[in-house]
NUDREN-667790 format. One line per 2 residues: number of its first residue (from 0); their letters; for each residue x, y negated, z of N, C-alpha, C, CB. Coordinates in steps of 0.001 Angstrom, whole numbers, plus 500000, padded with zeros to 6 digits. Glycine has a CB too. Layout:
// NUDREN-667790
NUM	a	X Y Z X Y Z X Y Z X Y Z  ... $
This chain:
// NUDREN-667790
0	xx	548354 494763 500066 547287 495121 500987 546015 495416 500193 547044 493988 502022  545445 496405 500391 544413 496582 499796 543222 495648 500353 544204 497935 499841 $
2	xx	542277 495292 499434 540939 495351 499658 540257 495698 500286 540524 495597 499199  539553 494740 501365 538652 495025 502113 537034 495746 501454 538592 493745 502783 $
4	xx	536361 496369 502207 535085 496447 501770 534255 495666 501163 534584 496673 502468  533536 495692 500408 531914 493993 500019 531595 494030 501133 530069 494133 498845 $
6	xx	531245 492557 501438 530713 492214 502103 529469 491421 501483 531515 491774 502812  528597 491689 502622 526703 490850 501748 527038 489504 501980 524647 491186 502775 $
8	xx	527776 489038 503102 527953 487430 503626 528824 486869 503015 528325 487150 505011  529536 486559 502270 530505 485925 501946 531838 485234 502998 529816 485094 501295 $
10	xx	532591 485591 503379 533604 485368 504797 533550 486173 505728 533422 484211 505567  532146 487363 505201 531647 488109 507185 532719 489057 507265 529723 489282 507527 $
12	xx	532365 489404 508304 533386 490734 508915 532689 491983 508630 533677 490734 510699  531385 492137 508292 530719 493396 508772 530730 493639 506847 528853 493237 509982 $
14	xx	530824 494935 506872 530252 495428 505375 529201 495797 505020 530714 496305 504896  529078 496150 503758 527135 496655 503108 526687 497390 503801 526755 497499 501663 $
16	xx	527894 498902 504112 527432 499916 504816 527046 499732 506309 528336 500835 504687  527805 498504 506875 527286 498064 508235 525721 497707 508052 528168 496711 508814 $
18	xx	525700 496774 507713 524023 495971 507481 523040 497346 507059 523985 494492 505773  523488 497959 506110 522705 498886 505919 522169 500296 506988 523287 499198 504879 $
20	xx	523192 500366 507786 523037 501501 508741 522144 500805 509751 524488 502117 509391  522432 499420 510215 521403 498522 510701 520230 498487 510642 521494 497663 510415 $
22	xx	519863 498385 508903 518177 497939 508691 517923 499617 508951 517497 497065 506715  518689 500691 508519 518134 502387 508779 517458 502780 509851 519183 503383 508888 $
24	xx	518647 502599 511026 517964 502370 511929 516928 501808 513094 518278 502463 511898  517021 500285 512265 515515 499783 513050 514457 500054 512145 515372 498073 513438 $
26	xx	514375 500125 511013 513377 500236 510002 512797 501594 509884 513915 499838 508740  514194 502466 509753 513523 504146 509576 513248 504556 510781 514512 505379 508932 $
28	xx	514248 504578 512015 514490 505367 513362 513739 504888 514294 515836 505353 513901  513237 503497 513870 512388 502562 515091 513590 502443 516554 510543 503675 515707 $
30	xx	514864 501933 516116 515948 501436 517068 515852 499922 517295 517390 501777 516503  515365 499774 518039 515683 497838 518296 517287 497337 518280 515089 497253 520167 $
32	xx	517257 496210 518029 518719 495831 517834 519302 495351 519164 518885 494675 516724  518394 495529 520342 519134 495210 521198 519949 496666 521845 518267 494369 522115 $
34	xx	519152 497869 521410 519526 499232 521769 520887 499577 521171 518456 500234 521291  520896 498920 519929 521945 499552 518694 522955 498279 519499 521374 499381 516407 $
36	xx	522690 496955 519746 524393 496273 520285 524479 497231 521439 524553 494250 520952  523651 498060 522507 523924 498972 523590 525210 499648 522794 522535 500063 524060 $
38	xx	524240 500683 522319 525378 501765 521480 526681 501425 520746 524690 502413 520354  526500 499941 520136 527971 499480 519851 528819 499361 520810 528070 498321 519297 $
40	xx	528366 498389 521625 529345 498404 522930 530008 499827 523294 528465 497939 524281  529101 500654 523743 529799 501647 524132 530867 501939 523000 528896 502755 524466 $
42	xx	530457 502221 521861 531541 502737 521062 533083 501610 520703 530690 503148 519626  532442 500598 521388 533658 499623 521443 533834 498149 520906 534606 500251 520821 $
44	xx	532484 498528 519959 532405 496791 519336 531113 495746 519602 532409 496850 517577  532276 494941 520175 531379 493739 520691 530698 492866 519778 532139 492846 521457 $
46	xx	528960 493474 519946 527928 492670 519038 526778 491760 519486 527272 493584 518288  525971 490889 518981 525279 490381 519889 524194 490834 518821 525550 488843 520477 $
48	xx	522639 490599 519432 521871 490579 518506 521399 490048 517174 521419 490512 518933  521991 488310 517202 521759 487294 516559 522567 488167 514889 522508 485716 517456 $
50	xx	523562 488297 515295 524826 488956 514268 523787 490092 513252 526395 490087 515471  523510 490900 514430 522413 492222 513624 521051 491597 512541 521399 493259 515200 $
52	xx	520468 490555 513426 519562 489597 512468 520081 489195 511597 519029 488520 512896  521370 488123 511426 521807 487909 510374 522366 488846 509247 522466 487225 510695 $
54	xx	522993 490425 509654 523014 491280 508638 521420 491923 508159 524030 492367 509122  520550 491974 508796 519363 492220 508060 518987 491319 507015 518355 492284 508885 $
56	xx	518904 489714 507720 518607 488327 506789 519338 488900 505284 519570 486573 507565  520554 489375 505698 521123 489543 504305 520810 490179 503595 522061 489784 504139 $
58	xx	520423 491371 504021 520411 492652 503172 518763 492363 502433 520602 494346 504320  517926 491601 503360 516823 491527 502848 516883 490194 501839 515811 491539 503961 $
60	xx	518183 489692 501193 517831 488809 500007 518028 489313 498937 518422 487679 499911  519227 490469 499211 519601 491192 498140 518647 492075 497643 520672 491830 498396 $
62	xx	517839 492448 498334 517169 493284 498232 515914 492457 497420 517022 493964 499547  515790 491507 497309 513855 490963 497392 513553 490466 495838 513436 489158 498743 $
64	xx	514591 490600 495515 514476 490757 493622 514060 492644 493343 516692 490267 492609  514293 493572 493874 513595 494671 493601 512434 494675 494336 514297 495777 493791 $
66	xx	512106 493656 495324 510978 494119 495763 510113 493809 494938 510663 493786 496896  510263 492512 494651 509289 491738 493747 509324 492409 491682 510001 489745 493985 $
68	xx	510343 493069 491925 510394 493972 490785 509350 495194 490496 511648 494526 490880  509370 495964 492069 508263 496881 492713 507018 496448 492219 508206 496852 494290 $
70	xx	506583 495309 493010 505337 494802 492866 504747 494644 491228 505419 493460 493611  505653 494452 489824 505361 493957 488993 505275 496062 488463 506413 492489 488424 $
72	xx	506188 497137 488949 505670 498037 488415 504786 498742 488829 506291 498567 488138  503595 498281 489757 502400 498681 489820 501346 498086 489552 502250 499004 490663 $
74	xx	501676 497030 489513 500372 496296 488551 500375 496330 486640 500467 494408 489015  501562 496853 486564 501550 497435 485289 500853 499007 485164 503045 497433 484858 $
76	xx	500320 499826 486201 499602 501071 486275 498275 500906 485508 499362 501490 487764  497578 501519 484853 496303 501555 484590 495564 501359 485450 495967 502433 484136 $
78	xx	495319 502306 486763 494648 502165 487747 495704 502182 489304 493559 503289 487545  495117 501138 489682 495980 501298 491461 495003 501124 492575 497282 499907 491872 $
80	xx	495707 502092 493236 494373 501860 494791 494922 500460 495701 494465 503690 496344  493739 499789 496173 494336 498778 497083 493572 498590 498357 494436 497456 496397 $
82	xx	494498 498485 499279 494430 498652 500939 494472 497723 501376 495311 499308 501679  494601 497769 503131 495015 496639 503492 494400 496899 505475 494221 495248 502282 $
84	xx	495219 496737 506220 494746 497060 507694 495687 496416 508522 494678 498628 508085  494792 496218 509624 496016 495359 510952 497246 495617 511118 495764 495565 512416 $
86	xx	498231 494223 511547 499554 494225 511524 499933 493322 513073 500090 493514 509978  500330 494140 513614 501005 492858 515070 501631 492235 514991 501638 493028 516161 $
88	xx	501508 490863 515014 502996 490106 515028 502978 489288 516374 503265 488951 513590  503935 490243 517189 504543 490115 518076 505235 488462 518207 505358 491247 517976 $
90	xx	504819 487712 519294 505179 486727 519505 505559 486409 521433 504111 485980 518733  505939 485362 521505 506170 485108 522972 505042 484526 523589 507318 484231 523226 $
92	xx	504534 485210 524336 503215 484761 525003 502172 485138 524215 503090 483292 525246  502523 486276 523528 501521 486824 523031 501643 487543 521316 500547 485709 523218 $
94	xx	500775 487739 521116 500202 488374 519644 499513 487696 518647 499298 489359 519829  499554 488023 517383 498221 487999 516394 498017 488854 515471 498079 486923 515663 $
96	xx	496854 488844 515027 496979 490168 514249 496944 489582 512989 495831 491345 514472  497879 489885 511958 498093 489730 510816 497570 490766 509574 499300 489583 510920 $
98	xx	497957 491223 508564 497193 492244 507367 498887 492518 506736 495659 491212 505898  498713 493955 506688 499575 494791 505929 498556 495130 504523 500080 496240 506926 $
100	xx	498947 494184 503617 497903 494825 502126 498871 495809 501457 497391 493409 500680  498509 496735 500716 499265 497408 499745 498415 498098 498943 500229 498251 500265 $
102	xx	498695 497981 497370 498180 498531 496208 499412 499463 496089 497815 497471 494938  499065 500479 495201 499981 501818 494662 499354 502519 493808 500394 502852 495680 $
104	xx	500377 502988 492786 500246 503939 491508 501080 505466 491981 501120 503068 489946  500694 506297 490800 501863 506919 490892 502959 506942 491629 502200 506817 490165 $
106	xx	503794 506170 490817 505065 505784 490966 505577 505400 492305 505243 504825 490158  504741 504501 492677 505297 503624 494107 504337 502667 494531 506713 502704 493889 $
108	xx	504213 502332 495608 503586 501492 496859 503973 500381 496530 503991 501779 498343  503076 499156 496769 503858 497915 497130 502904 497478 498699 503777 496530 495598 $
110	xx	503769 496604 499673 503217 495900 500646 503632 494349 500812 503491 496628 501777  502526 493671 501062 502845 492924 501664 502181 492569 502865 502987 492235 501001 $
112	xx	502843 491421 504014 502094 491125 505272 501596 489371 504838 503298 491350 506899  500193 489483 505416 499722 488328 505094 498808 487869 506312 499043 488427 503764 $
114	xx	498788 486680 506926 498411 486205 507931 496408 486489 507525 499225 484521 508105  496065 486676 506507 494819 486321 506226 494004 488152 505770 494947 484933 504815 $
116	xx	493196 487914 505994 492279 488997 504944 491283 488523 503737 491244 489830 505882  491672 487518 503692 490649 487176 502526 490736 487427 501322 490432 486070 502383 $
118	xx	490115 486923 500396 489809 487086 498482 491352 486478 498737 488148 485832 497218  491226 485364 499139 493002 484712 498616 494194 485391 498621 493572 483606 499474 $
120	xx	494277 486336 499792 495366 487274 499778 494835 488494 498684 495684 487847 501427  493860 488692 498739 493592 489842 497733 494176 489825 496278 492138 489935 497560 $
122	xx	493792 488304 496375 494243 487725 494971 495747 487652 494825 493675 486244 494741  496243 486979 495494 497926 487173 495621 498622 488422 495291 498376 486983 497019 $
124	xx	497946 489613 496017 498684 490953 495773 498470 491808 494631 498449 491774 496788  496705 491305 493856 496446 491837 492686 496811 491269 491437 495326 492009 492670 $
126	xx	497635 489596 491790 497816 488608 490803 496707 488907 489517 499431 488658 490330  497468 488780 488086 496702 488673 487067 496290 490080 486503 497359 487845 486139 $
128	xx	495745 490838 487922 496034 492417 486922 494618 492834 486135 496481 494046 488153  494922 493437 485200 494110 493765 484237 493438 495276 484142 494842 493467 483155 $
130	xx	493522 495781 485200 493472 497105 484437 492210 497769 485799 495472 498100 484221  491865 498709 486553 491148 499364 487572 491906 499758 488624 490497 500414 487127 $
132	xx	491126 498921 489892 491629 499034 491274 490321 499974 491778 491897 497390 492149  490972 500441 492505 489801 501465 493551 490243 501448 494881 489700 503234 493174 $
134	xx	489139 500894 495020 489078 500144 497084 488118 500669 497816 488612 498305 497422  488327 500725 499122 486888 500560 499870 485161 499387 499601 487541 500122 501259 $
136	xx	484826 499403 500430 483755 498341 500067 484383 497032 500820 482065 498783 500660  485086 496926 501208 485693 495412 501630 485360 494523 500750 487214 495263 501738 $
138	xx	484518 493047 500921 484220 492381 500236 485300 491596 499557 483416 491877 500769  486277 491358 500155 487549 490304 499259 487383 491107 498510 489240 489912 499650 $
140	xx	487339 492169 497597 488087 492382 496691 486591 492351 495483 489154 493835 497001  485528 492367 495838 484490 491741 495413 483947 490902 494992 484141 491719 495709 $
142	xx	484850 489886 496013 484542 488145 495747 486245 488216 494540 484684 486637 497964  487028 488305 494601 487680 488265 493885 487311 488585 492258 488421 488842 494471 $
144	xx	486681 489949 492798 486595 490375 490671 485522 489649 490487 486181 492330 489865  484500 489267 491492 482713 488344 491222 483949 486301 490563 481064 488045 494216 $
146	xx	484542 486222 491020 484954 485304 491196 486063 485203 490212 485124 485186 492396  487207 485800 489973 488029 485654 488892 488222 486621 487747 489098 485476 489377 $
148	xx	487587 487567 487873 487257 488896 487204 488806 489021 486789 485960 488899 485823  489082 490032 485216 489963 490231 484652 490395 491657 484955 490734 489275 484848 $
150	xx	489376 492449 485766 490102 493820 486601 488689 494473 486780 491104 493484 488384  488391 496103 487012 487345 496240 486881 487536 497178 488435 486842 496743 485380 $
152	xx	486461 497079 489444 486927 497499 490803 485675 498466 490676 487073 496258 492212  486457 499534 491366 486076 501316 491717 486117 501219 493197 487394 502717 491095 $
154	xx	485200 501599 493659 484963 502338 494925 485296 503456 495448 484050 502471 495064  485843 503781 496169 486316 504795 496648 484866 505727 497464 487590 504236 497593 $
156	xx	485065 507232 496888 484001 508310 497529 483900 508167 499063 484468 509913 497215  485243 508379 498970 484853 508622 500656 484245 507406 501466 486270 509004 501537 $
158	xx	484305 506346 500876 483783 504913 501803 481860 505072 501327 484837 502830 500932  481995 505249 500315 480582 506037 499768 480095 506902 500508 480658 506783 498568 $
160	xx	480651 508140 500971 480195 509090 501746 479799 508744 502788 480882 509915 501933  480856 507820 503616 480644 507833 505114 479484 506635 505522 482200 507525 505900 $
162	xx	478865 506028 504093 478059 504960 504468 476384 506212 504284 478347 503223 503150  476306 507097 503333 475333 507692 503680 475619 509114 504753 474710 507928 502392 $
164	xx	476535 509285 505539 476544 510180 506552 475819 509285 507526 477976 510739 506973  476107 508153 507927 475444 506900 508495 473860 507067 508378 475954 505528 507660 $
166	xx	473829 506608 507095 471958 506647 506807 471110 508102 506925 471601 506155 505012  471586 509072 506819 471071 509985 506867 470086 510520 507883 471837 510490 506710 $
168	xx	470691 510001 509057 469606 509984 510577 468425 509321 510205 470220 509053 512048  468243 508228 509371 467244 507721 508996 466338 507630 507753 467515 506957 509241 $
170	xx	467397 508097 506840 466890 508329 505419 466960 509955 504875 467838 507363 504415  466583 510778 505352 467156 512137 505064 467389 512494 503476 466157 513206 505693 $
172	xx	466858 511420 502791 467208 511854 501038 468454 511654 500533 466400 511039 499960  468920 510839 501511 470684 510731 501238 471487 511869 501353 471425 509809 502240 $
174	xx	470789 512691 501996 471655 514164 502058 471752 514594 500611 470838 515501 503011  470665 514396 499412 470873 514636 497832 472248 514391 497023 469909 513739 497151 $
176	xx	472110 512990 498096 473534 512034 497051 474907 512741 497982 473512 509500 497307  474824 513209 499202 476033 513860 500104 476225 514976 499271 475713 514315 501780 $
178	xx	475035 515928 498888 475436 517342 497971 476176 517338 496496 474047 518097 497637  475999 515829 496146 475901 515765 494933 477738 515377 494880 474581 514637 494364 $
180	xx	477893 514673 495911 479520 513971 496208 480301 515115 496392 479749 512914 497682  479373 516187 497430 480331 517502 497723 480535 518142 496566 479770 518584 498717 $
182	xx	479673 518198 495282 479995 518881 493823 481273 518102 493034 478512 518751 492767  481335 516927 493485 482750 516404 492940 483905 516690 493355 482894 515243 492994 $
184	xx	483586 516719 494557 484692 516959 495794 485476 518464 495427 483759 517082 497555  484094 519202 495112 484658 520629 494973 485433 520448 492951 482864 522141 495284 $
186	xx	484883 519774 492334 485682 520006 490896 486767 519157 491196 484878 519546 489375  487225 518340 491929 488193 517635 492254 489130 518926 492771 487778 516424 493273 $
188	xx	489009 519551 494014 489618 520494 494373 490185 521530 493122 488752 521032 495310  489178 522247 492566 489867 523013 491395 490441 522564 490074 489052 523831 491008 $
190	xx	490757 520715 490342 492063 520567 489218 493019 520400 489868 492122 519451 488183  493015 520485 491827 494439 520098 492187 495552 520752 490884 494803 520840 493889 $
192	xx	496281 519709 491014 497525 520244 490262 497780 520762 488878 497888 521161 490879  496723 520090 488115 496329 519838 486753 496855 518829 485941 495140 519637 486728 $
194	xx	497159 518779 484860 497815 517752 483928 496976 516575 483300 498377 518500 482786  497541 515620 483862 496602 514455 483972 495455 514136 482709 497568 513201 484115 $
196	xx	495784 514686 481466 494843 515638 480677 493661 516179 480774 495250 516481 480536  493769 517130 481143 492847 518257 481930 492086 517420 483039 493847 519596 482727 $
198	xx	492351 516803 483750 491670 516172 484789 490722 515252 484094 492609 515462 485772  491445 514671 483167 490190 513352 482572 489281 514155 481756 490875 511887 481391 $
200	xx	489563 515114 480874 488777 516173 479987 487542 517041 481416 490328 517597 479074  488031 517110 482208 487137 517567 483193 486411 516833 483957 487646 518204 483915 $
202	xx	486203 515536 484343 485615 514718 484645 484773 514192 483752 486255 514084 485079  485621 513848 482618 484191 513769 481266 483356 514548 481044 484455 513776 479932 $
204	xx	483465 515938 480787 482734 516945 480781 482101 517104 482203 483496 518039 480312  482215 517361 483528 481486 517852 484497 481231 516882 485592 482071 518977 484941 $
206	xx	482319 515807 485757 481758 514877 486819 481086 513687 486440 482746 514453 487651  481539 513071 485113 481026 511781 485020 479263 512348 484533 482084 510691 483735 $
208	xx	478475 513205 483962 476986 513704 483893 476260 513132 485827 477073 516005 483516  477364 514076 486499 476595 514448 487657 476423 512413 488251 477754 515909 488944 $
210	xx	477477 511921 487407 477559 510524 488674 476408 509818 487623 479605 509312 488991  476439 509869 486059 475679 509119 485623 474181 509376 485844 476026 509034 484487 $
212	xx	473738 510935 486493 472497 511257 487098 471842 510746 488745 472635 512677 487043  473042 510863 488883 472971 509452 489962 472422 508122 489825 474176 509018 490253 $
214	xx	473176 507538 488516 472929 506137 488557 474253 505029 489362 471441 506088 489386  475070 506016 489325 476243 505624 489975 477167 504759 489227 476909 506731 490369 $
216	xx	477593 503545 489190 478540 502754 487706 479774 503043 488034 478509 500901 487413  480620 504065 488374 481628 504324 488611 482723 504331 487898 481500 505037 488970 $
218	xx	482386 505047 486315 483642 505266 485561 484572 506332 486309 484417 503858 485391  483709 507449 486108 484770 508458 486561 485720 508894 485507 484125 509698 487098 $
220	xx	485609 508442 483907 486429 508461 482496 487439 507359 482804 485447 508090 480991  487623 506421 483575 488408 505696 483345 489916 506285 484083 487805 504425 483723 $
222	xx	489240 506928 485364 490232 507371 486605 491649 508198 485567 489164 508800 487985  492632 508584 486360 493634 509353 485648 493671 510560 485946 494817 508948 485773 $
């Protein structure tokens, strides 16, 4: 008799490719698992939900050594951007809102969900990294580098911009520093799709003058 399929459970009935078509569809397709035991039934096999949880449980242990693999190849990036915005967690009798954080390079994204928004989670997801994050003005990540340093934090333009589109009703000289952002904006535009080379050679030469006439501590030489 031949060989059955792997199985992720050890004794289960269901195979990799089961569990896996599972997490596809609730994860990629947005299918609830009570929809997908619907659709089993019809096609003939009797599932309950609990079963579908437990093939996810699985797939997500096998899996959580690359996640945590993930996470270690973006904090190895020179520079990574880091995020972070509301998450529902759906409960009985109600809700809370939790934090989806995620830093990313190049290469790949990492997320995690964290009940908190604070420096502490900030800290968790940036662990011991060494190198330039570029964030909004969100203070965790402020109190973090004011507080454990080891990382040097960049601001992101556009959170820049939209704080003097703000002032401008009241300060009209901020429109200087808006013209001056739109001159980056525009040499930014004409390296789309430039060799990461060329981009830093062009920022040294034409953007980092305009930011240091500013008075801006940005490090536009450091960016990639």
């Amino acid at each position: 008799t031949a060989l059955g399929p792997p199985k992720l459970l050890p004794g289960g009935r269901y195979s990799v490719d089961f569990a896996v078509a599972v997490a596809v569809a609730k994860y990629v397709d947005h299918l609830p698992l009570a929809r997908q035991v619907r659709q089993m039934a019809r096609a003939g096999l009797s599932v309950d939900t609990q079963t579908l949880w437990d093939q996810l449980f699985a797939v997500q242990r096998h899996l959580l050594p690359t996640y945590e693999a993930l996470h270690d190849v973006v904090l190895a990036a020179p520079v990574v951007g880091a995020d972070e915005t509301t998450w529902p967690l759906l409960e009985k009798g109600g809700g809370k809102r939790w934090y989806a954080w995620s830093i990313a390079c190049p290469e790949a994204v990492f997320y995690r969900i964290d009940p908190s928004r604070s420096a502490r989670a900030a800290g968790e997801i940036l662990r011991e990294y060494r190198g330039v994050a570029v964030a909004d003005g969100y203070s965790a990540y402020a109190t973090l580098a004011r507080e454990r340093g080891g990382f040097t934090l960049a601001h992101c333009w556009a959170h820049v911009r939209r704080k003097l589109v703000e002032a401008e009703a009241a300060y009209p000289q901020a429109g200087e520093a808006l013209a001056s952002i739109a001159t980056l904006y525009a040499i930014e535009a004409e390296l789309a799709g430039a060799a990461p080379e060329a981009r830093l050679a062009a920022r040294r030469e034409r953007s980092q003058p305009l930011v240091d006439r500013r008075s801006a501590p940005v490090g536009l030489d450091r960016l990639p």
